[in-house]
TIVO-2410 file (N, C-alpha, C; in nm, 3 decimals):
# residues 62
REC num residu      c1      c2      c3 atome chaine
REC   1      X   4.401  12.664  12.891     N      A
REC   1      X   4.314  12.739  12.803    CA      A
REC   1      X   4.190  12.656  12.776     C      A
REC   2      X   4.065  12.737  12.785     N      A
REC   2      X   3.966  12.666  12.756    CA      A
REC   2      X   3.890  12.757  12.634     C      A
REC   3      X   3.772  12.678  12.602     N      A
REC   3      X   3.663  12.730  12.491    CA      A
REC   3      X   3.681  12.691  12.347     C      A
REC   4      X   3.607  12.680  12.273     N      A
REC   4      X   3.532  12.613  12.161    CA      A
REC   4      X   3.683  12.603  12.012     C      A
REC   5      X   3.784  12.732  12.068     N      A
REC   5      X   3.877  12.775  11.947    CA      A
REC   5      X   4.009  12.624  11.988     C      A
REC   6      X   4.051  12.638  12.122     N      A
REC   6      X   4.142  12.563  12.160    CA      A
REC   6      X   4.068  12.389  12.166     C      A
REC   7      X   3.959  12.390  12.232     N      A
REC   7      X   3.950  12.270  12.199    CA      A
REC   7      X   3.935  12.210  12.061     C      A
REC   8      X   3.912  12.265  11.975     N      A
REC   8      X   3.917  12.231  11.813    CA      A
REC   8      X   4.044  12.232  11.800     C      A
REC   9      X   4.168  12.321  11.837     N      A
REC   9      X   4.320  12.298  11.789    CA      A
REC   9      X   4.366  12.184  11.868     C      A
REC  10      X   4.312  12.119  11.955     N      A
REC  10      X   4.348  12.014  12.074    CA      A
REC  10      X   4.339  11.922  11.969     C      A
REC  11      X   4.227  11.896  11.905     N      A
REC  11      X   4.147  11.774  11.826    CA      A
REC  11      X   4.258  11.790  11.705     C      A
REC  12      X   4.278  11.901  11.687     N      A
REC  12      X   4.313  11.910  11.560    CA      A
REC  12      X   4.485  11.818  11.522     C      A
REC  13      X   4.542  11.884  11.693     N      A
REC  13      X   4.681  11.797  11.715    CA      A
REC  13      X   4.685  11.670  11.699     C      A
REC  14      X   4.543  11.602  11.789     N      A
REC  14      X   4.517  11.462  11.797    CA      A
REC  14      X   4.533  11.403  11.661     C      A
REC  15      X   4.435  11.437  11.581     N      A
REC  15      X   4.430  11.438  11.439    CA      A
REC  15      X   4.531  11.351  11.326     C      A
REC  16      X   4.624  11.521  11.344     N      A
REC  16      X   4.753  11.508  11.298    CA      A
REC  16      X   4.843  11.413  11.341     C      A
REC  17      X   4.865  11.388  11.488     N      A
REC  17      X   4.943  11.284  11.565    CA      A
REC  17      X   4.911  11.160  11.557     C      A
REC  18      X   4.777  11.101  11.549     N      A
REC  18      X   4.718  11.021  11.467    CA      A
REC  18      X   4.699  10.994  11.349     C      A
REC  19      X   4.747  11.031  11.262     N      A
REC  19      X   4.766  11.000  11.130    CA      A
REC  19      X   4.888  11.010  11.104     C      A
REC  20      X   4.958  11.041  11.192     N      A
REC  20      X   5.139  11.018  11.133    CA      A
REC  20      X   5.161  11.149  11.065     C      A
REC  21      X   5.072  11.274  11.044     N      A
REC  21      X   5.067  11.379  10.926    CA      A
REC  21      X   5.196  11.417  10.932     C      A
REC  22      X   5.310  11.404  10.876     N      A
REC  22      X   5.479  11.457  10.939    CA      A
REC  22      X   5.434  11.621  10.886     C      A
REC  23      X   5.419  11.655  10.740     N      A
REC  23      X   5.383  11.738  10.664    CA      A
REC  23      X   5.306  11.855  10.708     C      A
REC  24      X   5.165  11.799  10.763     N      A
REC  24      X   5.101  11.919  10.831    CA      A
REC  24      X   5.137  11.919  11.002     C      A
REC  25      X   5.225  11.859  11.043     N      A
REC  25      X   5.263  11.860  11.178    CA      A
REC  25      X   5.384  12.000  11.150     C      A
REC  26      X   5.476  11.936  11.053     N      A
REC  26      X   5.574  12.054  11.034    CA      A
REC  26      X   5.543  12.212  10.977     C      A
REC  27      X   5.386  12.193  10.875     N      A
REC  27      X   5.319  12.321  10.869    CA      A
REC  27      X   5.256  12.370  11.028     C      A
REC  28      X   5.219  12.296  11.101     N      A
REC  28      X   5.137  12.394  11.210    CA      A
REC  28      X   5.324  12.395  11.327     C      A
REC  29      X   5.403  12.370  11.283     N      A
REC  29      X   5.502  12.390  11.384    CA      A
REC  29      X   5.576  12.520  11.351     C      A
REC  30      X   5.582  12.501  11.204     N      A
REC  30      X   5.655  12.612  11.177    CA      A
REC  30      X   5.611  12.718  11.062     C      A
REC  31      X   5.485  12.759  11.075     N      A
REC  31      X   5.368  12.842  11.033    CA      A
REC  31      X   5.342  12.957  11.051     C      A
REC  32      X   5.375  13.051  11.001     N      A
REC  32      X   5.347  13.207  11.039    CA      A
REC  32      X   5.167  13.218  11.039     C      A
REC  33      X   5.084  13.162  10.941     N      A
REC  33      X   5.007  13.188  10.957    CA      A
REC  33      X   4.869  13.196  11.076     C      A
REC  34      X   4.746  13.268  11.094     N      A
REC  34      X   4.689  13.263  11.212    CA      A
REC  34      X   4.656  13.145  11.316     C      A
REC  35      X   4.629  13.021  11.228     N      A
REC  35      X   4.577  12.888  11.228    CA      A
REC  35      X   4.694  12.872  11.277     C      A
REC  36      X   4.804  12.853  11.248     N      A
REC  36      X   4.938  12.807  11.299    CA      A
REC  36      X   4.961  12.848  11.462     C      A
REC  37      X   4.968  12.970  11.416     N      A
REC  37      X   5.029  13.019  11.565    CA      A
REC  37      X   4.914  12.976  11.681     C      A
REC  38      X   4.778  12.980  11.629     N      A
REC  38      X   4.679  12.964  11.769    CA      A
REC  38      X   4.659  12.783  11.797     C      A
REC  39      X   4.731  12.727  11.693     N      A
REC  39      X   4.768  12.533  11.695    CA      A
REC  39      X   4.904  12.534  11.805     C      A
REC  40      X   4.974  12.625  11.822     N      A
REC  40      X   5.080  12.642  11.876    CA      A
REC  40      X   5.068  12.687  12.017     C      A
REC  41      X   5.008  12.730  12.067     N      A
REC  41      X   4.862  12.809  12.207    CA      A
REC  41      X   4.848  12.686  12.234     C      A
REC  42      X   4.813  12.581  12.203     N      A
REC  42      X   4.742  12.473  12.273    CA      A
REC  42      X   4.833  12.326  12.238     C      A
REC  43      X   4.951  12.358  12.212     N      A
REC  43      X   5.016  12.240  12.149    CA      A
REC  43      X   5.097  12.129  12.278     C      A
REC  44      X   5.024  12.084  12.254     N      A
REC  44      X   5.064  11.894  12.380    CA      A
REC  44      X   5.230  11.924  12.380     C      A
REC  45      X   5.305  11.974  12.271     N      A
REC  45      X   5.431  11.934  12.295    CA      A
REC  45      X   5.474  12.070  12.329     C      A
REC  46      X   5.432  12.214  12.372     N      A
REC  46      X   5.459  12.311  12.455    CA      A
REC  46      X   5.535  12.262  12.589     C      A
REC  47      X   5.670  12.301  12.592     N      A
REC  47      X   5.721  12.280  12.733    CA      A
REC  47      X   5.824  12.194  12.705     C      A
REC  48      X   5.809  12.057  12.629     N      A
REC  48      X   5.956  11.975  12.653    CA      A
REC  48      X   6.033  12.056  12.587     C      A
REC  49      X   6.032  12.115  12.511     N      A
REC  49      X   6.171  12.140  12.495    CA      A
REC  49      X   6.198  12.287  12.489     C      A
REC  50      X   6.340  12.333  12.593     N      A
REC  50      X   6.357  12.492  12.565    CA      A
REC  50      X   6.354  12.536  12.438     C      A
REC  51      X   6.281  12.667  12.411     N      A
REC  51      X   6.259  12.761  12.291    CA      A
REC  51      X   6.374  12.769  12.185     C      A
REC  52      X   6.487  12.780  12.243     N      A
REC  52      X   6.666  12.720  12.171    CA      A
REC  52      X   6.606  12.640  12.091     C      A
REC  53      X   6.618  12.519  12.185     N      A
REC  53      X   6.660  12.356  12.119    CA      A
REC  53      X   6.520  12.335  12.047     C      A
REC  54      X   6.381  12.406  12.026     N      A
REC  54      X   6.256  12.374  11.962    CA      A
REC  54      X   6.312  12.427  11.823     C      A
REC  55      X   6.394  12.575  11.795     N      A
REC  55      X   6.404  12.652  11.695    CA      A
REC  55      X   6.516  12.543  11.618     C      A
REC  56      X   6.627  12.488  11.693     N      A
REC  56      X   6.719  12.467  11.629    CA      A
REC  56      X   6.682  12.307  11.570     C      A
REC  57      X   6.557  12.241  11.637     N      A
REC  57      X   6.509  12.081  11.576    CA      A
REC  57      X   6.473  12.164  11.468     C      A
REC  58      X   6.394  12.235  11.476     N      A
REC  58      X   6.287  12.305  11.333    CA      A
REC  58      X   6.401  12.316  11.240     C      A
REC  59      X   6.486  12.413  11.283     N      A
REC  59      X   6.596  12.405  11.159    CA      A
REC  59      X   6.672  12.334  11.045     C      A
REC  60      X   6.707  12.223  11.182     N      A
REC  60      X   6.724  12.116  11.110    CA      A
REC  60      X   6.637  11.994  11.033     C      A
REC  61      X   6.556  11.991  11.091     N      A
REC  61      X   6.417  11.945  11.019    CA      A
REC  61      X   6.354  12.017  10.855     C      A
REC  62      X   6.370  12.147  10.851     N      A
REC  62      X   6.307  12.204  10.761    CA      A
REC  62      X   6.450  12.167  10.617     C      A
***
């Protein structure tokens, strides 16, 4: 994905992953809202892990 929306959620991951943010890492992971879901479109950690085992870390995490 390219253009001006995803590369700002790219930065935005960096950001977060760089500052250790656990808090707003776990808000843009598990976020209904618009900002959330389109942080989730471009998210570095898309892919390691099957959709299962992503729902069931969240679970246990939350």
């Amino acid at each position: 994905m390219t253009g001006q929306p995803h590369e700002r959620n790219l930065q935005r991951w960096r950001e977060l992953v760089d500052s250790s943010d656990l808090p707003g890492l776990h808000r843009v992971l598990t976020g209904l809202d618009r900002g959330s879901i389109e942080m989730r479109e471009v998210s570095p950690l898309s892919g390691l892990l099957p959709d299962e085992v992503r729902r069931d870390v969240l679970r246990l995490a939350g």
